[in-house]
C-alpha positions in Angstrom: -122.0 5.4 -12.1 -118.4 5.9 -12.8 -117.3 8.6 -10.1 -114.8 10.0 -13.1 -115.8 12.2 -16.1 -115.7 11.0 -19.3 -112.3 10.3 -20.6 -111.2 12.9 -23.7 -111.4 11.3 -26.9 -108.2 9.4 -27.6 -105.4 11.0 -27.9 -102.2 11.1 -28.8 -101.0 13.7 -25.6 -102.7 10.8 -23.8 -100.5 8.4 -24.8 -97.3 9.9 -24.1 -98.6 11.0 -20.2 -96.6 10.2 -17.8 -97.1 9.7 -14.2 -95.2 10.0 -10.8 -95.1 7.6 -8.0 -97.6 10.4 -6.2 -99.8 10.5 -8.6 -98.9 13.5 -10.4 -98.6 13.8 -14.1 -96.7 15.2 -16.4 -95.5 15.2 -20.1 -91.4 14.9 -21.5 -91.2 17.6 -23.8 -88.6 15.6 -26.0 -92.1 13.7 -26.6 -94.3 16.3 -26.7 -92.0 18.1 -28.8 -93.2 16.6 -32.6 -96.5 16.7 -31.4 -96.6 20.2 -31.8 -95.2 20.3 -35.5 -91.4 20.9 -34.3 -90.2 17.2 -35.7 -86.5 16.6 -33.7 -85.9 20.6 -34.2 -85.4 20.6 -30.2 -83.5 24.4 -30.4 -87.0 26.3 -31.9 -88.8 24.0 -29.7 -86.8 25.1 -26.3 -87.2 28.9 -27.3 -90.6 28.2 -27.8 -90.5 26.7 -24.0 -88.9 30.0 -23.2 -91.9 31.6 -24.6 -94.3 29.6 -22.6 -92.5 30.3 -19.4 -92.3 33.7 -20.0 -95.9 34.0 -20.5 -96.2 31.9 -17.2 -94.3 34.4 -15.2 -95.7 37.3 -16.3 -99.4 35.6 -15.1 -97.8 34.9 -11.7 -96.9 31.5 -11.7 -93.4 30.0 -10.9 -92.1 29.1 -13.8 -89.5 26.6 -12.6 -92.5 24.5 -10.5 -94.1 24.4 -14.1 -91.2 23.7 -16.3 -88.7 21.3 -14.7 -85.9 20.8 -15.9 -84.4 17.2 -16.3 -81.3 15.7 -18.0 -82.3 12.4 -19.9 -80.5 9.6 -20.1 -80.9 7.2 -22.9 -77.8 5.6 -23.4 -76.1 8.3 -25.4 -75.1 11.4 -24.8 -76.9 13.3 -21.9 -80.2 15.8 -23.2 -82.0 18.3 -22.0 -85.5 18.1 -21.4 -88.1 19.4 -19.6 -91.4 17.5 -17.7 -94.2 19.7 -18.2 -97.4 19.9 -15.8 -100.4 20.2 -18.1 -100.9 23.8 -17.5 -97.3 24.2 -19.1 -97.8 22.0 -21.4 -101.7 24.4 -22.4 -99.2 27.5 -22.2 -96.5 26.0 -24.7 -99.8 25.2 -27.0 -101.3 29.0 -26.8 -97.8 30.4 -27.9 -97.1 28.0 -30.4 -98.0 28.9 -34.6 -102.4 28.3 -34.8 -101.6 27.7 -38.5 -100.3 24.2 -37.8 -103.1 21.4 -37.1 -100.8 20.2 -34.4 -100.8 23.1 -32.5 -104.6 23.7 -32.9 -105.1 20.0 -31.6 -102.8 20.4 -29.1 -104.5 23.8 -27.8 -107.8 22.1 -27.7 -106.3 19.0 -25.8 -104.5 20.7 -23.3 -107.4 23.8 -22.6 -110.1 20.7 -22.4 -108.2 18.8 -20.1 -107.5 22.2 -17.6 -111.3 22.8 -17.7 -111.9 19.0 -17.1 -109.3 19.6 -13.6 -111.2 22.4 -12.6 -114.8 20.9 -12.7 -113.7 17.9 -10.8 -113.1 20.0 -8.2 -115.9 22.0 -7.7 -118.2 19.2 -7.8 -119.5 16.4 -6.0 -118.8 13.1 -7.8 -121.2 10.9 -5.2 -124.3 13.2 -7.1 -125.1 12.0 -10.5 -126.7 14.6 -11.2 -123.6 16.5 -10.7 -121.2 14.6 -12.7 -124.1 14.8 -15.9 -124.2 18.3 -15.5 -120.2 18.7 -15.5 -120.6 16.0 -18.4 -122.6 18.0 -20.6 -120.7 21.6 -19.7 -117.7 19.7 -20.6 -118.7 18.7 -23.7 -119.8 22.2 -24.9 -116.9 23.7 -23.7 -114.8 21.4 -25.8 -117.0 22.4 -29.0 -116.8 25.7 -28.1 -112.8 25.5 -28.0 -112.4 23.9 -31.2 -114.6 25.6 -32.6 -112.8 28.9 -31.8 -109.4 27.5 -32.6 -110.5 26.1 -36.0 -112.0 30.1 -37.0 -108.7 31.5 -35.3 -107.1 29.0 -37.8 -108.9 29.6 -40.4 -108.0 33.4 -39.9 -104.6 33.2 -39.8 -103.9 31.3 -43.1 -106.3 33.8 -44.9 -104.4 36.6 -44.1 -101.2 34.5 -45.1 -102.7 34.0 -48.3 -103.8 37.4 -48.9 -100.2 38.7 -47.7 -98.7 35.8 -50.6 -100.5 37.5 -52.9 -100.0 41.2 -52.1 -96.5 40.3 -52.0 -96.4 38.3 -55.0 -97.9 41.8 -56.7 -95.5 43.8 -55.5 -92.5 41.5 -56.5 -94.0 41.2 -59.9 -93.2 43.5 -63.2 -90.6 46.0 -63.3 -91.1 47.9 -59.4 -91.9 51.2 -58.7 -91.0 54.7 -59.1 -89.3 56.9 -56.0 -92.3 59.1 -56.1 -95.0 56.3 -56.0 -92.6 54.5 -53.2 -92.4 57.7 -51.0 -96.5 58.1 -51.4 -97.0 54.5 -49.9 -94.4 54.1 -47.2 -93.3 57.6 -46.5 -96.3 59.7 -47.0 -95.5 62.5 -44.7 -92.1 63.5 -46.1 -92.0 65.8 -49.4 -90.9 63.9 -52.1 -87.4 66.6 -52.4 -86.8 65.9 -49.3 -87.2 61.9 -49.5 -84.8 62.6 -53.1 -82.4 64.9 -50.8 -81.8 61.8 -48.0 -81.7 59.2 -51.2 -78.0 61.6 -51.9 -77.2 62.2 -48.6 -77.1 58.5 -47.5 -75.7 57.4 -51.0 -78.3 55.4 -52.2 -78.7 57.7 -55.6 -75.0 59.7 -56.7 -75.7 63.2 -57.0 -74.4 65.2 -60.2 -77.2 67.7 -60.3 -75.2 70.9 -62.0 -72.1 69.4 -62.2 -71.9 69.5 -66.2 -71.1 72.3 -68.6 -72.4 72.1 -71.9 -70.9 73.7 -75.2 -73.0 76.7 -74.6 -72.0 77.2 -71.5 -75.3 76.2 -69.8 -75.2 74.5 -66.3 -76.7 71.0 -66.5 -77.1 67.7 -64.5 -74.0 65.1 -65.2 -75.0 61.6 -66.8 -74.9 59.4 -63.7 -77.2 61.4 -61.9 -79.8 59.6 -59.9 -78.3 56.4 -60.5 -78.0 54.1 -58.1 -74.7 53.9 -55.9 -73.1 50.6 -55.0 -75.3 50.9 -52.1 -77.9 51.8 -54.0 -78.1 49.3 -56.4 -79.4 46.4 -53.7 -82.7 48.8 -53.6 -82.5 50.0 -56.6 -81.8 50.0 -60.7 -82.0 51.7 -63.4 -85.1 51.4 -65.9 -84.7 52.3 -69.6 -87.2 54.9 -70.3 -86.6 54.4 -73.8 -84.3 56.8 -76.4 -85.2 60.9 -76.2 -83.0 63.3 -78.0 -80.8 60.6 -79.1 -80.3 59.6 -76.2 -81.2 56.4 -73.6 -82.8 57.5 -71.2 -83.2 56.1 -67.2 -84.7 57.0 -64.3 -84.1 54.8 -60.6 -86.9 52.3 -59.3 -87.2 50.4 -56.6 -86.4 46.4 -57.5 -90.1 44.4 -56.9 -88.0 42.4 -54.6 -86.6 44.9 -52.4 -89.4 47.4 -51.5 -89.7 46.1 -48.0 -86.0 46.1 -47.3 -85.8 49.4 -48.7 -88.9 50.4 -46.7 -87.2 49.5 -43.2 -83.8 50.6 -44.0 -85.2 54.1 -44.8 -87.3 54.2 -41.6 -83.8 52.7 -39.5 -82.5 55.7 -41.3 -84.7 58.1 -38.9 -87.6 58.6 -42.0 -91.0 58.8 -40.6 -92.5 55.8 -42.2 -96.4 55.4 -42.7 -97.7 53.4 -39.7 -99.5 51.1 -41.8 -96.4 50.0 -43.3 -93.7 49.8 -39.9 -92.3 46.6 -39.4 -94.3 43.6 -40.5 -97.1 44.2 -42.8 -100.5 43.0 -40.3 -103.4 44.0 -43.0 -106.9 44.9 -41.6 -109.8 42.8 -42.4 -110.4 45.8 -44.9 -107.4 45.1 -46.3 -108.4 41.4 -46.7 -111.5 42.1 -48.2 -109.6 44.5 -50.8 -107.0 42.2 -51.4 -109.6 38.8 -51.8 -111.7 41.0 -54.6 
């Protein structure tokens, strides 16, 4: 019997192993690199290396014995690149986007292959009952792996989708009113006071009692609550329709800016909802809401 466990199903990171003259191996991450989705986009690839040896760091490893830096030569102009020990190579995988089927395989590859390391050697490869028994954990481990990958997968593009679409509501019809806007994002403030830093910031101009009429009565001017220049990236004014003869409007938020106008609020010192700060991560509640 072979005293060597099973070779990985071919491969592709097999094929582009490399191998010193001590036996070592390691992978050119120039090679590596469209493996993982990235194409010849070698800047987004190198902060993803970042990333990785970040993460490495942090676990305790050094970084540099991981992730060594070469300069490759190929006739042309002198590029970076990196050999990677597989370990890097499994840490570069685990940071990289689980959506794309490169990154999954890669993932899968990379954690098989450390596991594979690590039961050669703990075990005696002269016992053949040993080497079946590593055989067969091996086997299940690498099941197990893809099989978690492929749900974590999975995961991940259902909540993209059900983002997509609970963006593609928002951004639909004609927006939303200040008052419904402050009761999602900015529950906690009053809705004067959200109206009050709206004026003060000069999103909205503010002509409340600024115009006499013929009676002598105090009223509002005619631009007030319309938008600003400022303003009007957030926000435009709706017809309402004719009352008393005359158009009416009143300020909404554009469906395309409610984010923006979301975080520039909250930059702004407003105590935003914490459901709503920064990116948008939605609950599996929300999923289920959003998939009815």
């Amino acid at each position: 019997m072979s005293n060597e466990l099973t070779p990985f199903t071919a491969s592709p990171f097999d094929a582009i192993r490399r191998t010193r003259l001590d036996g070592s191996e390691f992978w050119s991450a120039r090679e590596l690199m469209p493996l993982l989705g990235y194409g010849a986009d070698w800047r987004n690839f190198a902060a993803a290396i970042d990333r990785a040896e970040v993460a490495a760091t942090v676990q305790g490893h050094d970084a540099r014995a991981l992730f060594v830096g070469v300069t490759e030569k190929s006739g042309g102009r002198p590029r970076e690149d990196f050999e990677l020990v597989r370990f890097a190579c499994y840490l570069l995988a685990m940071n990289g986007d689980p959506r794309k089927s490169e990154v999954a395989a890669a993932q899968s590859y990379f954690a098989i292959r450390t596991r594979e390391a690590e039961i050669a050697q703990q075990i005696d490869m002269s016992d053949p009952l040993a080497v079946i028994e590593a055989e067969s954990a091996r086997v299940a481990k690498a099941v197990e792996i893809a099989r978690s990958e492929r749900i974590r997968a999975d995961k991940a593009e259902t909540r993209l989708a059900a983002e997509q679409k609970r963006r593609a509501a928002m951004e639909g019809g004609d927006g939303i009113d200040l008052t419904t806007f402050g009761k999602k994002y900015f529950s906690e403030v009053r809705k004067t006071d959200l109206e009050q830093h709206l004026y003060d910031r000069s999103y909205l101009i503010d002509q409340r009692n600024t115009r006499t009429r013929a009676d002598g009565s105090v009223t509002d001017g005619y631009d007030h609550r319309k938008p600003t220049a400022k303003g009007r990236e957030f926000i435009y004014s709706h017809d309402q329709g004719t009352y008393g003869g005359r158009r009416r409007f009143a300020p909404r938020v554009r469906p395309q800016m409610e984010i923006a106008l979301r975080d520039a609020l909250a930059a702004e010192g407003l105590p935003v909802n914490k459901h709503s700060t920064g990116l948008v991560l939605l609950t599996d509640d929300d999923l289920k809401e959003l998939e009815a």
